[in-house]
C-alpha positions as CSV (number, residue, x, y, z in Angstrom):
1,X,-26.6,-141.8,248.4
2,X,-30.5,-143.1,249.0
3,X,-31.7,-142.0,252.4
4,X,-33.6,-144.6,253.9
5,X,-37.2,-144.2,254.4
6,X,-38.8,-143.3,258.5
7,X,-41.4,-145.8,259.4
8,X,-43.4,-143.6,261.0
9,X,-45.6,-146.2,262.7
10,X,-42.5,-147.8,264.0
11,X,-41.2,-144.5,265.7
12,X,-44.0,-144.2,267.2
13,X,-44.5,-147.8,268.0
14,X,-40.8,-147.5,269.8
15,X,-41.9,-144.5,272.1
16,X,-44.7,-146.6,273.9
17,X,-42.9,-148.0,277.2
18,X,-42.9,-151.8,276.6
19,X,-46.0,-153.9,277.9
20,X,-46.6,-157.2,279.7
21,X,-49.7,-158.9,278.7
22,X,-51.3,-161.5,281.0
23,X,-53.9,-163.3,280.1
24,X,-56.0,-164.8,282.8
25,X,-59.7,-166.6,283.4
26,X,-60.0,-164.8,286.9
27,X,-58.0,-162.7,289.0
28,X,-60.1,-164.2,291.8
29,X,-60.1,-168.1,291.4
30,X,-57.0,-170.7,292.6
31,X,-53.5,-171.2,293.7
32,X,-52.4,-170.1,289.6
33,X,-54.3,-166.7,290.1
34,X,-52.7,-166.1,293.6
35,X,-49.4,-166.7,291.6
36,X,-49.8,-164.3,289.1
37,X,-51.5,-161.9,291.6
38,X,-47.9,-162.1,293.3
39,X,-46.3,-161.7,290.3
40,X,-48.1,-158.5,289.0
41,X,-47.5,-157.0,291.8
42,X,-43.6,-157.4,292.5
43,X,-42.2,-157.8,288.6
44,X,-40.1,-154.8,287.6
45,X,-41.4,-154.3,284.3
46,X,-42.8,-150.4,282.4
47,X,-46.5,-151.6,281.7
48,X,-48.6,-154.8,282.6
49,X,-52.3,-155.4,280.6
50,X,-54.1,-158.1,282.6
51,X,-57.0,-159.7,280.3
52,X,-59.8,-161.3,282.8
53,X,-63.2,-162.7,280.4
54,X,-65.2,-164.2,283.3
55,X,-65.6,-162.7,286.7
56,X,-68.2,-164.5,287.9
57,X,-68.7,-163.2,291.0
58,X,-69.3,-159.2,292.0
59,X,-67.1,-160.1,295.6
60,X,-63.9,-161.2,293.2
61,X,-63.9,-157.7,291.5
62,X,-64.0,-155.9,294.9
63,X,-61.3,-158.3,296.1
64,X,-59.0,-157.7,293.0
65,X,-58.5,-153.9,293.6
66,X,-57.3,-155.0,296.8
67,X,-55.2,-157.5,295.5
68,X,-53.2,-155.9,292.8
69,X,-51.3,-153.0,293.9
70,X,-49.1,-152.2,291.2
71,X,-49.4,-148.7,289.6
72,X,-48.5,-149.9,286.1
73,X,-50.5,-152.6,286.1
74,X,-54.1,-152.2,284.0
75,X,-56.8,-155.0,284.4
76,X,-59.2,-155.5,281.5
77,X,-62.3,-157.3,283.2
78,X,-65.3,-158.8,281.7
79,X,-68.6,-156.9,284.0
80,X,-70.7,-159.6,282.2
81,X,-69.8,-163.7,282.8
82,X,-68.8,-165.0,279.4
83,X,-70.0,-168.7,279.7
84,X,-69.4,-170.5,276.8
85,X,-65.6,-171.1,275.0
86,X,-66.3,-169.3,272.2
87,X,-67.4,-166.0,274.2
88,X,-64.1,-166.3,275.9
89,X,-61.9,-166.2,272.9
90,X,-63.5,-163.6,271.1
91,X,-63.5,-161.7,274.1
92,X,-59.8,-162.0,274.7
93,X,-59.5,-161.3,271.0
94,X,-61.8,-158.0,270.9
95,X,-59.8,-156.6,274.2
96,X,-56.4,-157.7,272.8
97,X,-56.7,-156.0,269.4
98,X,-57.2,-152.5,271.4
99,X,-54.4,-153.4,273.9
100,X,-52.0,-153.6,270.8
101,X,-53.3,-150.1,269.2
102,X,-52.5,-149.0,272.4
103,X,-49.4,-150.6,273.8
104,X,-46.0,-151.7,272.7
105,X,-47.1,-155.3,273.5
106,X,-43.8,-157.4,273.6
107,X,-44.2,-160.3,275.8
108,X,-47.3,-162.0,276.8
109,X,-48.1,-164.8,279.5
110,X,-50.9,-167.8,278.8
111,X,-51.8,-170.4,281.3
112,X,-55.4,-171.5,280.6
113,X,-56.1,-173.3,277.5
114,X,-58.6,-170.7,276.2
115,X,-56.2,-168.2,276.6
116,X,-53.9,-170.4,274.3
117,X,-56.1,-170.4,271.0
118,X,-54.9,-166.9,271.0
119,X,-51.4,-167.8,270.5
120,X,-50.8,-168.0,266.8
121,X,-52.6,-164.8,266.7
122,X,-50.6,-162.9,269.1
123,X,-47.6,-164.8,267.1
124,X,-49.0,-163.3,264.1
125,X,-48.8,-159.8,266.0
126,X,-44.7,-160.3,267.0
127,X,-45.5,-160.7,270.7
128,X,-43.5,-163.2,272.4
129,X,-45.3,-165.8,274.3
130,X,-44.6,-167.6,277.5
131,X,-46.8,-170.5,277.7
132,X,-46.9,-171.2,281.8
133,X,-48.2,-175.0,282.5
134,X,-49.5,-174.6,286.2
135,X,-50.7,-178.0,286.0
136,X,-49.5,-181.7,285.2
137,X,-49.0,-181.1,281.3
138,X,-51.3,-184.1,280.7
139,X,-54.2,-181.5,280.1
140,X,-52.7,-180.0,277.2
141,X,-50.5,-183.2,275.2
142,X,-53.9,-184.9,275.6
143,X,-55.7,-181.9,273.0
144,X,-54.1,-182.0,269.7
145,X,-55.1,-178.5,269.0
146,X,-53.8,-177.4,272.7
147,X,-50.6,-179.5,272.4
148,X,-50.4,-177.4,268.4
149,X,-51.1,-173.7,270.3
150,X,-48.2,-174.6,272.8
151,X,-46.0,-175.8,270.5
152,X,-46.2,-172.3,268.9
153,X,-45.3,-170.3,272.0
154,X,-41.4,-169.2,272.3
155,X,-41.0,-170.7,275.9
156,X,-43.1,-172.8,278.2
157,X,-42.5,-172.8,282.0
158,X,-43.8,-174.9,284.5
159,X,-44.1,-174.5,288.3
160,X,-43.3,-178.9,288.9
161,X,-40.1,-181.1,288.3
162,X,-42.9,-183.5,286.7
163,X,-44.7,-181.3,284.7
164,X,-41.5,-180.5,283.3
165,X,-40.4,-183.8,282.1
166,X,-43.6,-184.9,280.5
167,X,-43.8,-181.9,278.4
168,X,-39.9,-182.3,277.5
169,X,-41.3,-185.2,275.9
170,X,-43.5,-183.0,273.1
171,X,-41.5,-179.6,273.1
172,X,-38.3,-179.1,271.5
173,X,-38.4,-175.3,273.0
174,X,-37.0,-174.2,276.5
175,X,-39.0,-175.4,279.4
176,X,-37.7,-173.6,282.6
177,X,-39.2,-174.8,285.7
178,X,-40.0,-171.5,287.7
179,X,-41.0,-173.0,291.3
180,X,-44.3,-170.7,292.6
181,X,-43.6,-168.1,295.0
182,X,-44.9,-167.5,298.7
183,X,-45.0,-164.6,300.5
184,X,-44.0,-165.9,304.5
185,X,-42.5,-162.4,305.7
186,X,-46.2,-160.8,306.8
187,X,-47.7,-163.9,307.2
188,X,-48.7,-165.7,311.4
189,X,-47.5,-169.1,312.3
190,X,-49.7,-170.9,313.9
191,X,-49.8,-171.3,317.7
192,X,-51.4,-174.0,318.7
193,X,-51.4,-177.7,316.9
194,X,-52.2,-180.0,320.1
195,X,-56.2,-179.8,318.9
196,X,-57.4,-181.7,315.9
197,X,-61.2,-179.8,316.3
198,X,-61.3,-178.3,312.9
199,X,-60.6,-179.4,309.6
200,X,-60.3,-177.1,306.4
201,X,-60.8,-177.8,303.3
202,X,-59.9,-174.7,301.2
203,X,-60.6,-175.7,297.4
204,X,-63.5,-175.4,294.5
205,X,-66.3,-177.3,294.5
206,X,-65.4,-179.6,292.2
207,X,-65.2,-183.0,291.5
208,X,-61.7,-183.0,291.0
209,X,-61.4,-181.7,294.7
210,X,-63.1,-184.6,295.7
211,X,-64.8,-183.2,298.5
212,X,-67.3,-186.1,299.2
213,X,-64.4,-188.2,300.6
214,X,-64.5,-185.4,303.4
215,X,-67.8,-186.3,304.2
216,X,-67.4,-189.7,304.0
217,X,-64.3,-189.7,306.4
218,X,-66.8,-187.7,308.4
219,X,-69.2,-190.5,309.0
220,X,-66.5,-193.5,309.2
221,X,-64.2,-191.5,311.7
222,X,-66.0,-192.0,315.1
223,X,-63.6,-190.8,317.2
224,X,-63.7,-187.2,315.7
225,X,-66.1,-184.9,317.3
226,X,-64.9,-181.8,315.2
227,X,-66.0,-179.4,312.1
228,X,-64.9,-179.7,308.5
229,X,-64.9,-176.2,307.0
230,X,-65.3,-176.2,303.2
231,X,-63.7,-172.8,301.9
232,X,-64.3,-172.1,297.6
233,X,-66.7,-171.1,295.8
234,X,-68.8,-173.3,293.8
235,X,-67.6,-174.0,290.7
236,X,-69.9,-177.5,289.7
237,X,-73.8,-176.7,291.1
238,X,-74.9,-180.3,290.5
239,X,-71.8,-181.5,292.7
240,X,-72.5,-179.4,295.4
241,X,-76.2,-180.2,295.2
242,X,-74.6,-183.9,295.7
243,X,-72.3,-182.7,299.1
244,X,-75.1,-180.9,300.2
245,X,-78.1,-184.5,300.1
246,X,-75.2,-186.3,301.7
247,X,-75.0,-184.1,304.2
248,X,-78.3,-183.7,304.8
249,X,-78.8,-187.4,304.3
250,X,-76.0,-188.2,307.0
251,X,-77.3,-185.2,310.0
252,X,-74.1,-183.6,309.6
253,X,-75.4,-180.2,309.4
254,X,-74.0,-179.1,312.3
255,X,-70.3,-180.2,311.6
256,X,-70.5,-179.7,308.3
257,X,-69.7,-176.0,306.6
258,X,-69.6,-174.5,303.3
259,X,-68.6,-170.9,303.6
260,X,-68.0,-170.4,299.9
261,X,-65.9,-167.7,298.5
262,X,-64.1,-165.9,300.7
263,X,-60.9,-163.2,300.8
264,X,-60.0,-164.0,304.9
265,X,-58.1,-166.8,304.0
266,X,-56.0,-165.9,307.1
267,X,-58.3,-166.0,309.6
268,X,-59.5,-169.5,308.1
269,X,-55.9,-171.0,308.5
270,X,-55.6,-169.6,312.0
271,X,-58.6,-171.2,313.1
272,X,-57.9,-174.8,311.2
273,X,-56.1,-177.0,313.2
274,X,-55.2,-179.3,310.2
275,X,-55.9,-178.9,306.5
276,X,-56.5,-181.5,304.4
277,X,-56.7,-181.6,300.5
278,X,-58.2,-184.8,298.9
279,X,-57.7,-183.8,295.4
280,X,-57.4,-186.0,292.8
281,X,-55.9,-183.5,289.9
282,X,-53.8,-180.3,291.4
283,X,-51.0,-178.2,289.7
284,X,-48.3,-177.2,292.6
285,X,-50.4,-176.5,295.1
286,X,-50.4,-173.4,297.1
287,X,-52.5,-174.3,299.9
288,X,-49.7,-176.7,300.7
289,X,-46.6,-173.9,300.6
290,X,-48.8,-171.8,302.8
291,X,-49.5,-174.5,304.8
292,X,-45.7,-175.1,305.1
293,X,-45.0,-171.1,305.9
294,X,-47.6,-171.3,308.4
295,X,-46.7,-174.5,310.2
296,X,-50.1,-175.8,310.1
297,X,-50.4,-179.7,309.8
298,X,-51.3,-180.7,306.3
299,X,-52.8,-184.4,304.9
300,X,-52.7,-184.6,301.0
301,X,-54.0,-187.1,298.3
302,X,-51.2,-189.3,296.8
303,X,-51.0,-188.0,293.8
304,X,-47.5,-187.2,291.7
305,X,-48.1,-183.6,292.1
306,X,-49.3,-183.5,296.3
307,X,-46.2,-185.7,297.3
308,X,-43.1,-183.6,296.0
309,X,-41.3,-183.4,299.6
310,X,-40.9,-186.8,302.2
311,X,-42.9,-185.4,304.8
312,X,-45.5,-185.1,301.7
313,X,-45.2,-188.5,300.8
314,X,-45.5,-189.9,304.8
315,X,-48.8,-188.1,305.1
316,X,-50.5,-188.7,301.5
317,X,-54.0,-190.6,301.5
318,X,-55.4,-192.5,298.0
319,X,-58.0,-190.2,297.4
320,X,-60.3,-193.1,296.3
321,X,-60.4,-194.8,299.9
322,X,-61.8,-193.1,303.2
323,X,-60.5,-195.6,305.4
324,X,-57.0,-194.4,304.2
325,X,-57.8,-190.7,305.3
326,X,-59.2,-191.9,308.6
327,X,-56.3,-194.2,309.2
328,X,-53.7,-191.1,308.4
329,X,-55.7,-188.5,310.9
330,X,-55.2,-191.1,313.6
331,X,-51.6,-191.3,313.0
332,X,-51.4,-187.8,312.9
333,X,-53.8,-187.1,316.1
334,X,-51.7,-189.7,318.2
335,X,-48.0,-188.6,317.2
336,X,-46.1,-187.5,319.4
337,X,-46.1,-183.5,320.2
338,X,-41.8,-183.2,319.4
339,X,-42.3,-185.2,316.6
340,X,-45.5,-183.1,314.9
341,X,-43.0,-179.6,315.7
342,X,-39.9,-181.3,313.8
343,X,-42.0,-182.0,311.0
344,X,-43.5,-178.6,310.7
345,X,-40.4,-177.0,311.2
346,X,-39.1,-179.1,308.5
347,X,-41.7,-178.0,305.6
348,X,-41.5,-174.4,307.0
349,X,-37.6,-174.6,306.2
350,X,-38.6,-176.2,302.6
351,X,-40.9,-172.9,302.1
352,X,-38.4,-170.6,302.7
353,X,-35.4,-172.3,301.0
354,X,-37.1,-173.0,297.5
355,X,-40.7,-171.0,297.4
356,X,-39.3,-167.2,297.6
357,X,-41.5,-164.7,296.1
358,X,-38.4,-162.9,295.0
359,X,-36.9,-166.0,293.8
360,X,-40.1,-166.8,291.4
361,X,-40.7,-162.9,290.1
362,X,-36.8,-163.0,289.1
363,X,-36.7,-165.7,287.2
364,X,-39.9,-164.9,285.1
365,X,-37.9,-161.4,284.8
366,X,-35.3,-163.0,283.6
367,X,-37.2,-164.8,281.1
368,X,-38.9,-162.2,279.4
369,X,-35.5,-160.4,278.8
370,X,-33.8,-163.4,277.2
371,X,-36.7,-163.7,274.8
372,X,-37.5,-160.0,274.4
């Protein structure tokens, strides 16, 4: 009888603990990053490879270290900024190659759409992907080569009920909605919500944030005497340059302040008495689940992906109209003290029910070992 041949690269292929590869712009950047920060750090698998290309900023390496804890997990960071699109494939291709020469690579998660030209290649390689749609979907159905890469992945998840339908629409694989995770048992609730002296604003700077309606609330809303904090680094210089004329335009300087990057988001939320985010294009927001864990008072644009409890939809703004913000931060000022402590208790409650960090990092477990 013919004894089968040993595939020598495939025994030694099969010794290599299995690896998780993650693929992500920043480890350092918005409420997606936070995600997958959480879920490097608590997912029970033998290896994770993290892929960064851009790290813009020196602070965001420091802050990373801090940030990812777990022993298993390797990060792959660019010490150069790779600006252009083209630079940031090839550089996820060039440190990809070695990863797989190195690692038993079986599963890998994309959520950025430069990370998703590399699809078909890691396809090619016989890694399963999980595509992860942290925004609306509309992004990626809109790009015919984007909406081709996705359709190529074995999975897709998304962290909305709305994201999930529109993409049910193009995709004939399984779209799981995985909902993002918050951690609420280290975190302070906040004290005192009788002032209204500070506002925070903790996004980008970006037009898609629409921070000028901030400013603009800031002039029409006489009756507040208080500070608007601006937390994010800058991510468009000429729309900053724009905030900053209008500010300078207006004499707001002294209520008015853009802190940048920064990693003590705590001490920020502590010292907001009401956040506000005026965005006019959001995935499933984070600020707002912290927000919710912390009991601080929150005022959101009106968009689909802002307004996914009541409460959410009672204090929504159009993002277009300042009167509308100025109008909602009366009602909110002037309700009455009972009534602001049921309604934070409320989306505290909403937190902890459906946002569990445990909850989140299960189900993507779970994922990978039904495609694996």
């Amino acid at each position: 009888m013919k004894q089968a041949k040993l595939d020598v690269r495939k025994i030694r292929k099969m010794k290599k603990p299995q690896t998780l590869l993650v693929l992500m712009p920043e480890i350092v950047w918005g409420g997606a990053e936070r995600q997958f920060r959480y879920l490097i750090n608590n997912i029970k698998v033998d290896k994770i490879a993290v892929v960064c290309p851009h790290s813009y900023a020196k602070q965001t390496n420091s802050y990373a270290t801090n940030e990812i804890n777990n022993k298993n997990a390797e990060i792959v960071e660019s010490r150069h900024p790779v600006h252009s699109k083209i630079n940031v494939i090839i550089y996820y291709l060039y440190e990809i190659r070695k990863l797989l020469k190195e690692y038993n690579i079986s599963t890998a998660i994309v959520y950025e759409a430069y990370g998703c030209y590399l699809i078909p290649y890691l396809k090619q390689k016989g890694v399963k992907v999980i595509y992860s749609e942290r925004n609306s979907g509309e992004g990626i159905v809109q790009s015919k080569m984007l909406k081709l890469f996705v359709g190529k992945s074995d999975v897709i998840t998304t962290n909305s009920l709305a994201a999930r339908e529109l993409l049910r629409k193009y995709y004939k694989q399984k779209i799981f909605l995985v909902k993002n995770g918050i951690e609420t048992e280290s975190i302070k609730l906040k004290p005192d919500i009788e002032n209204a002296n500070t506002i925070l604003v903790p996004a980008r700077i970006s037009k898609v944030k629409n921070q000028m309606i901030m400013l603009r609330f800031l002039k029409k809303d006489t009756d507040f005497k208080g500070t608007i904090i601006f937390a994010g680094k800058t991510e468009d210089a000429d729309y900053m340059d724009e905030l900053c004329k209008y500010v300078e335009q207006e004499r707001m300087h002294d209520r008015v302040d853009f802190i940048g990057f920064t990693s003590e988001m705590e001490l920020l939320y502590q010292k907001a008495d009401l956040v506000v985010l005026p965005s006019f294009v959001e995935g499933m927001s984070n600020i707002i689940l912290e927000c919710f864990a912390r009991k601080i008072p929150i005022l959101v644009s009106n968009i689909e992906m802002n307004t996914f409890t009541d409460n959410l939809k009672k204090w929504s703004f159009d993002p277009q109209v300042p009167d509308e913000l100025v109008e909602l931060f009366s009602k909110w000022v002037n309700l009455d003290l009972k009534e602001k402590k049921c309604i934070l208790e409320e989306n505290r409650n909403y937190v902890l029910n459906e946002h569990s960090l445990k909850k989140m990092t299960e189900t993507y477990a779970d994922i990978i070992e039904e495609i694996g």
